[in-house]
N, C-alpha and C positions, 0 to 999 in steps of 0.2 A: 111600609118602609120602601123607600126606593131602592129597583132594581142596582143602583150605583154603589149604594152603602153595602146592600146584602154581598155582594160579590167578592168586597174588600174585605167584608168580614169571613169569606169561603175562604177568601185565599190566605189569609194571618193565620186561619187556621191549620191550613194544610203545612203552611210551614215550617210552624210548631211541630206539627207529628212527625214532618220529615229531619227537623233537628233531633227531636227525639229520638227517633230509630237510628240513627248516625251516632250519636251518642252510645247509644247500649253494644251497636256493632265497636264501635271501638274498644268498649270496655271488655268485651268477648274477646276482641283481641290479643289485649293483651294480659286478662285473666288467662287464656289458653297457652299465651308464651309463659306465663308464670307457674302455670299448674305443671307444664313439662318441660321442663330445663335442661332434661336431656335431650330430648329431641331438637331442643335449641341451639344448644351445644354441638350435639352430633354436624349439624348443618352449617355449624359455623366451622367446627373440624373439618370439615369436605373441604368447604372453602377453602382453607387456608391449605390444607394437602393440593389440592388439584392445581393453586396458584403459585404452588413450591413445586410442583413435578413440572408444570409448565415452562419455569424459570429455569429448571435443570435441562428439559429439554433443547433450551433457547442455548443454552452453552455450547461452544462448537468445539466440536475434537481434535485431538492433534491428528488423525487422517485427514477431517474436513480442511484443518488450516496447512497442511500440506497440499490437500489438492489446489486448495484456494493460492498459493504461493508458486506451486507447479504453472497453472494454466496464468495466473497475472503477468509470471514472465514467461512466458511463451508469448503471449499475446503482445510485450511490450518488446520482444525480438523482431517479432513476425513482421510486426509493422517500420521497429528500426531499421533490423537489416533487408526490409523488401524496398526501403526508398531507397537506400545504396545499389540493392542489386539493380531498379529499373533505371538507374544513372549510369551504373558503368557497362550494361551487356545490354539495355533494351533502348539507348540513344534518346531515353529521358534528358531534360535541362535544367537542372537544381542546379541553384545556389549552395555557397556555404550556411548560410541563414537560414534557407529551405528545406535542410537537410536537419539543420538543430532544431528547429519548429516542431519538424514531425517527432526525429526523437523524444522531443521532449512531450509532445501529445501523444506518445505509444507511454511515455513513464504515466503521464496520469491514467490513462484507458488502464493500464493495468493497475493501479494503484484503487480507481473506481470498480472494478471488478474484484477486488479481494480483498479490501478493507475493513468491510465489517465483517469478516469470518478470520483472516489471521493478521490484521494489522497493518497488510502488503508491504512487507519487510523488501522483496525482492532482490535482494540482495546480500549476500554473505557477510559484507565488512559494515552493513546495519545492521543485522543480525549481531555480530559477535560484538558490536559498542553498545546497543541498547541492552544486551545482557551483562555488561559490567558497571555502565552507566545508570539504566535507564528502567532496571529492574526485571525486564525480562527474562525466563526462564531459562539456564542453560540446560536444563534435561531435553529440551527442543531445539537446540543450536544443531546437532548433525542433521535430526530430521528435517528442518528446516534449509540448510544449505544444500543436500542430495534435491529434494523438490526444486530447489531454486537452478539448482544445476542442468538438472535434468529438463527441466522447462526452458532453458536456454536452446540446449539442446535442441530438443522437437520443433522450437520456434524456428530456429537458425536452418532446421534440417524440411521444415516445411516451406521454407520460400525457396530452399535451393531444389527443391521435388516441383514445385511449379514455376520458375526458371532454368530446369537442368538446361531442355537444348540450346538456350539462349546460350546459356555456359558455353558448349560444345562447339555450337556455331562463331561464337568469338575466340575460344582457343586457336580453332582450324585459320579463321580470318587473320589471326596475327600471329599464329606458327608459336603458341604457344606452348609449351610443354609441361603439363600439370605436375607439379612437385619438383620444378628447378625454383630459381629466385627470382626469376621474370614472373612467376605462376603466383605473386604474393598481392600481384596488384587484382587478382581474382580472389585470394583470401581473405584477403582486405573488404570486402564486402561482408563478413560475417563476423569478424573478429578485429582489434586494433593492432596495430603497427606502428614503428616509431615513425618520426621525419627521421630519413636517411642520414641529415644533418644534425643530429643531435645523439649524443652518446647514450648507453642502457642507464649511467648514474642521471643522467639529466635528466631521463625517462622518466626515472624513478621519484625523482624531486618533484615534476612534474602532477604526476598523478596523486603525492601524499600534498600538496597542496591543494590541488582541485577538490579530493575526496574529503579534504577538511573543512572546505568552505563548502558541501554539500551538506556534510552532516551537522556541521554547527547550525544551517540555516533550516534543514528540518527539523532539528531541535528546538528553536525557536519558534516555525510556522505551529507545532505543535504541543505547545506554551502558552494557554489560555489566558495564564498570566503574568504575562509579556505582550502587552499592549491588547488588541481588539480580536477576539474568538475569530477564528478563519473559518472553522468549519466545513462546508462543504469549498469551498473555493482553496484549500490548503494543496488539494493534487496537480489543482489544477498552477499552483504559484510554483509548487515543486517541479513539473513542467517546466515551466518558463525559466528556473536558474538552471536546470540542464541546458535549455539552449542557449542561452546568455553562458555559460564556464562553454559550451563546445564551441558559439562561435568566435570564442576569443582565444581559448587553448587547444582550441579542438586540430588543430593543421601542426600540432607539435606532437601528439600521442595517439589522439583519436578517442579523448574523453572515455576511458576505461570506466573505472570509478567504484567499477563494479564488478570481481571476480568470477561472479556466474556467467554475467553479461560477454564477460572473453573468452573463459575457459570451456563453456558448453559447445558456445560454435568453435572453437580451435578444436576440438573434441572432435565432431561433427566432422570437419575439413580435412583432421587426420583420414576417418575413415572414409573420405568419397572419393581420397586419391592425393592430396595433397603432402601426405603422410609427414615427415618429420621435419620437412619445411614448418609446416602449420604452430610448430611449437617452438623451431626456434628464430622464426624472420629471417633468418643470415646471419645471425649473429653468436660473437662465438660465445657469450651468455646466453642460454635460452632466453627468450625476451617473455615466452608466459609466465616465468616467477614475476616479473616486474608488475601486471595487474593483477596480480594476488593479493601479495602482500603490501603493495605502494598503498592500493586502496584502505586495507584490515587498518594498517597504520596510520593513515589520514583520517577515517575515520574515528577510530577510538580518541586521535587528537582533538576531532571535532566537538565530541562529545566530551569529551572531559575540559574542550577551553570552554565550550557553552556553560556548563558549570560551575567553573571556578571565575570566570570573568563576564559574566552576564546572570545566569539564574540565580547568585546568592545574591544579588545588588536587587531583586526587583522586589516590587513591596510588594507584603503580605497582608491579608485583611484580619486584624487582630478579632475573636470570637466575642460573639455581640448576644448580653442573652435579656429576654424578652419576658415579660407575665405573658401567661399564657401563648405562649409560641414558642412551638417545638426549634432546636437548634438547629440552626443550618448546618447541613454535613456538605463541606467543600468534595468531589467527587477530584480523584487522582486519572490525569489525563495520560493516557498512554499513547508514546511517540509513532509512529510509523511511518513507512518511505514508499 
């Protein structure tokens, strides 16, 4: 017989017996899953325990999303109010435009850094509309506005610790006297101020308009279903309508909008010297009630026109059910600023 034949016949054979043994391993297999059920069980229980303690893990606490709120704005002060301060004491050249740009790149930086732990509310008056709006928890509304505050604070109070002498050196330069009313256009670098030309009610109209068309529009960027998933690009669009509202209303109030955002650094100013100037501008209202509540108010309006004149009109994907294919579960997007 020729070697060619014998060979073909070695190897048919060999792969017969290597089917075979493949065969019995398998049935070993899973006779052994069969004969012990508990132990299959047992393994399949770990499973599902260690992937449910995981998922618990992954939940972030109301410390975590305090701290995460705390440091988002500090970091979105730090950077707003330090392009103001190198403009007016260190002979920086900004624009009004260049001044809203950054603002508005300090809101997203912080919005990117706290997002996915508390939602980067950063703000008190989205805070208090997304918890009557928007489902958010009021049992975290104080703990949430204190962090918000107090990150204001640090923020505001760490660019004036690495600007002090500049401070000191332009007081002396223009014989200014900290805590008179000349001393507002140095406070004015950390906190808002009206235009001298416009009354505390104009103020006030002012800011519950702005803060309404803030919060209607992150209502919307934050609305999966309302046009095209934004996604990661949503901090960054919310950026850019701060600076679009500040370079348009921003030379009438100074684009508040945002009660933490005024009252931490006004806070801050009280104690570095500016004392009761700092709260009330000159005016015989104090002018810090006016970004308090102008904002609380424009926003909850924002929120509530978003839903009565936009999110009930948009379509809904009526539930579509399939042989053999699990239900689609539409996932509830929750808002944040």
């Amino acid at each position: 017989m020729p070697i060619f034949f014998r060979l073909r016949i070695l190897s048919k054979a060999i792969f017969r017996y290597n089917s075979q043994r493949r065969s019995e391993m398998g049935f070993f297999l899973r006779r052994t899953n069969n004969e012990h059920p508990r132990l299959s069980q047992g393994a399949e229980t770990k499973t599902k325990n260690e992937v449910s303690m995981s998922i618990a893990l992954k939940q972030p606490t109301l410390t975590g999303q305090c701290v995460a709120e705390f440091l988002g704005t500090a970091l979105m002060i730090f950077f707003g109010t330090g392009c103001v301060a190198a403009l007016k004491v260190a002979g920086a050249t900004f624009g009004l435009w260049e001044i809203c740009i950054i603002w508005g790149m300090a809101v997203s930086m912080g919005i990117y850094l706290s997002a996915g732990i508390s939602g980067a509310h950063l703000n008190p008056a989205v805070s208090i509309a997304l918890s009557l709006f928007a489902g958010f928890e009021k049992r975290k509304l104080p703990f949430y506005i204190s962090a918000q505050i107090a990150g204001a604070f640090c923020g505001a109070g760490l660019v004036y610790l690495l600007y002090i002498s500049l401070f000191f050196d332009f007081e002396h330069a223009h014989h200014i006297i900290r805590g008179s009313e000349q001393s507002l256009e140095l406070a004015s670098v950390f906190s808002t101020y009206p235009n001298p030309a416009i009354s505390v009610g104009q103020a006030f109209l002012v800011e519950v308009v702005i803060t309404t068309i803030l919060m209607g529009v992150i209502m919307a960027l934050g609305d999966d279903s309302n046009g095209l998933p934004r996604g990661p690009l949503a901090p960054l669009l919310i950026g850019l309508l701060v600076a679009v509202i500040g370079s348009s209303m921003g030379p009438l109030t100074g684009f508040a909008m945002n009660p933490a955002r005024d009252f931490g650094p006004k806070l801050m100013t009280f104690f570095a010297g500016w004392g009761e100037m700092a709260f009330t501008g000159g005016r015989d209202i104090p002018y810090f009630l006016v970004p308090i509540f102008a904002p609380i108010l424009g926003a909850c309006l924002g929120a509530a026109g978003y839903r009565a004149l936009i999110a009930r009109h948009l379509p809904s994907a009526a539930p579509v059910e399939h042989e053999k294919e699990a239900p689609v579960v539409r996932g509830k997007v929750q808002v944040s600023s």
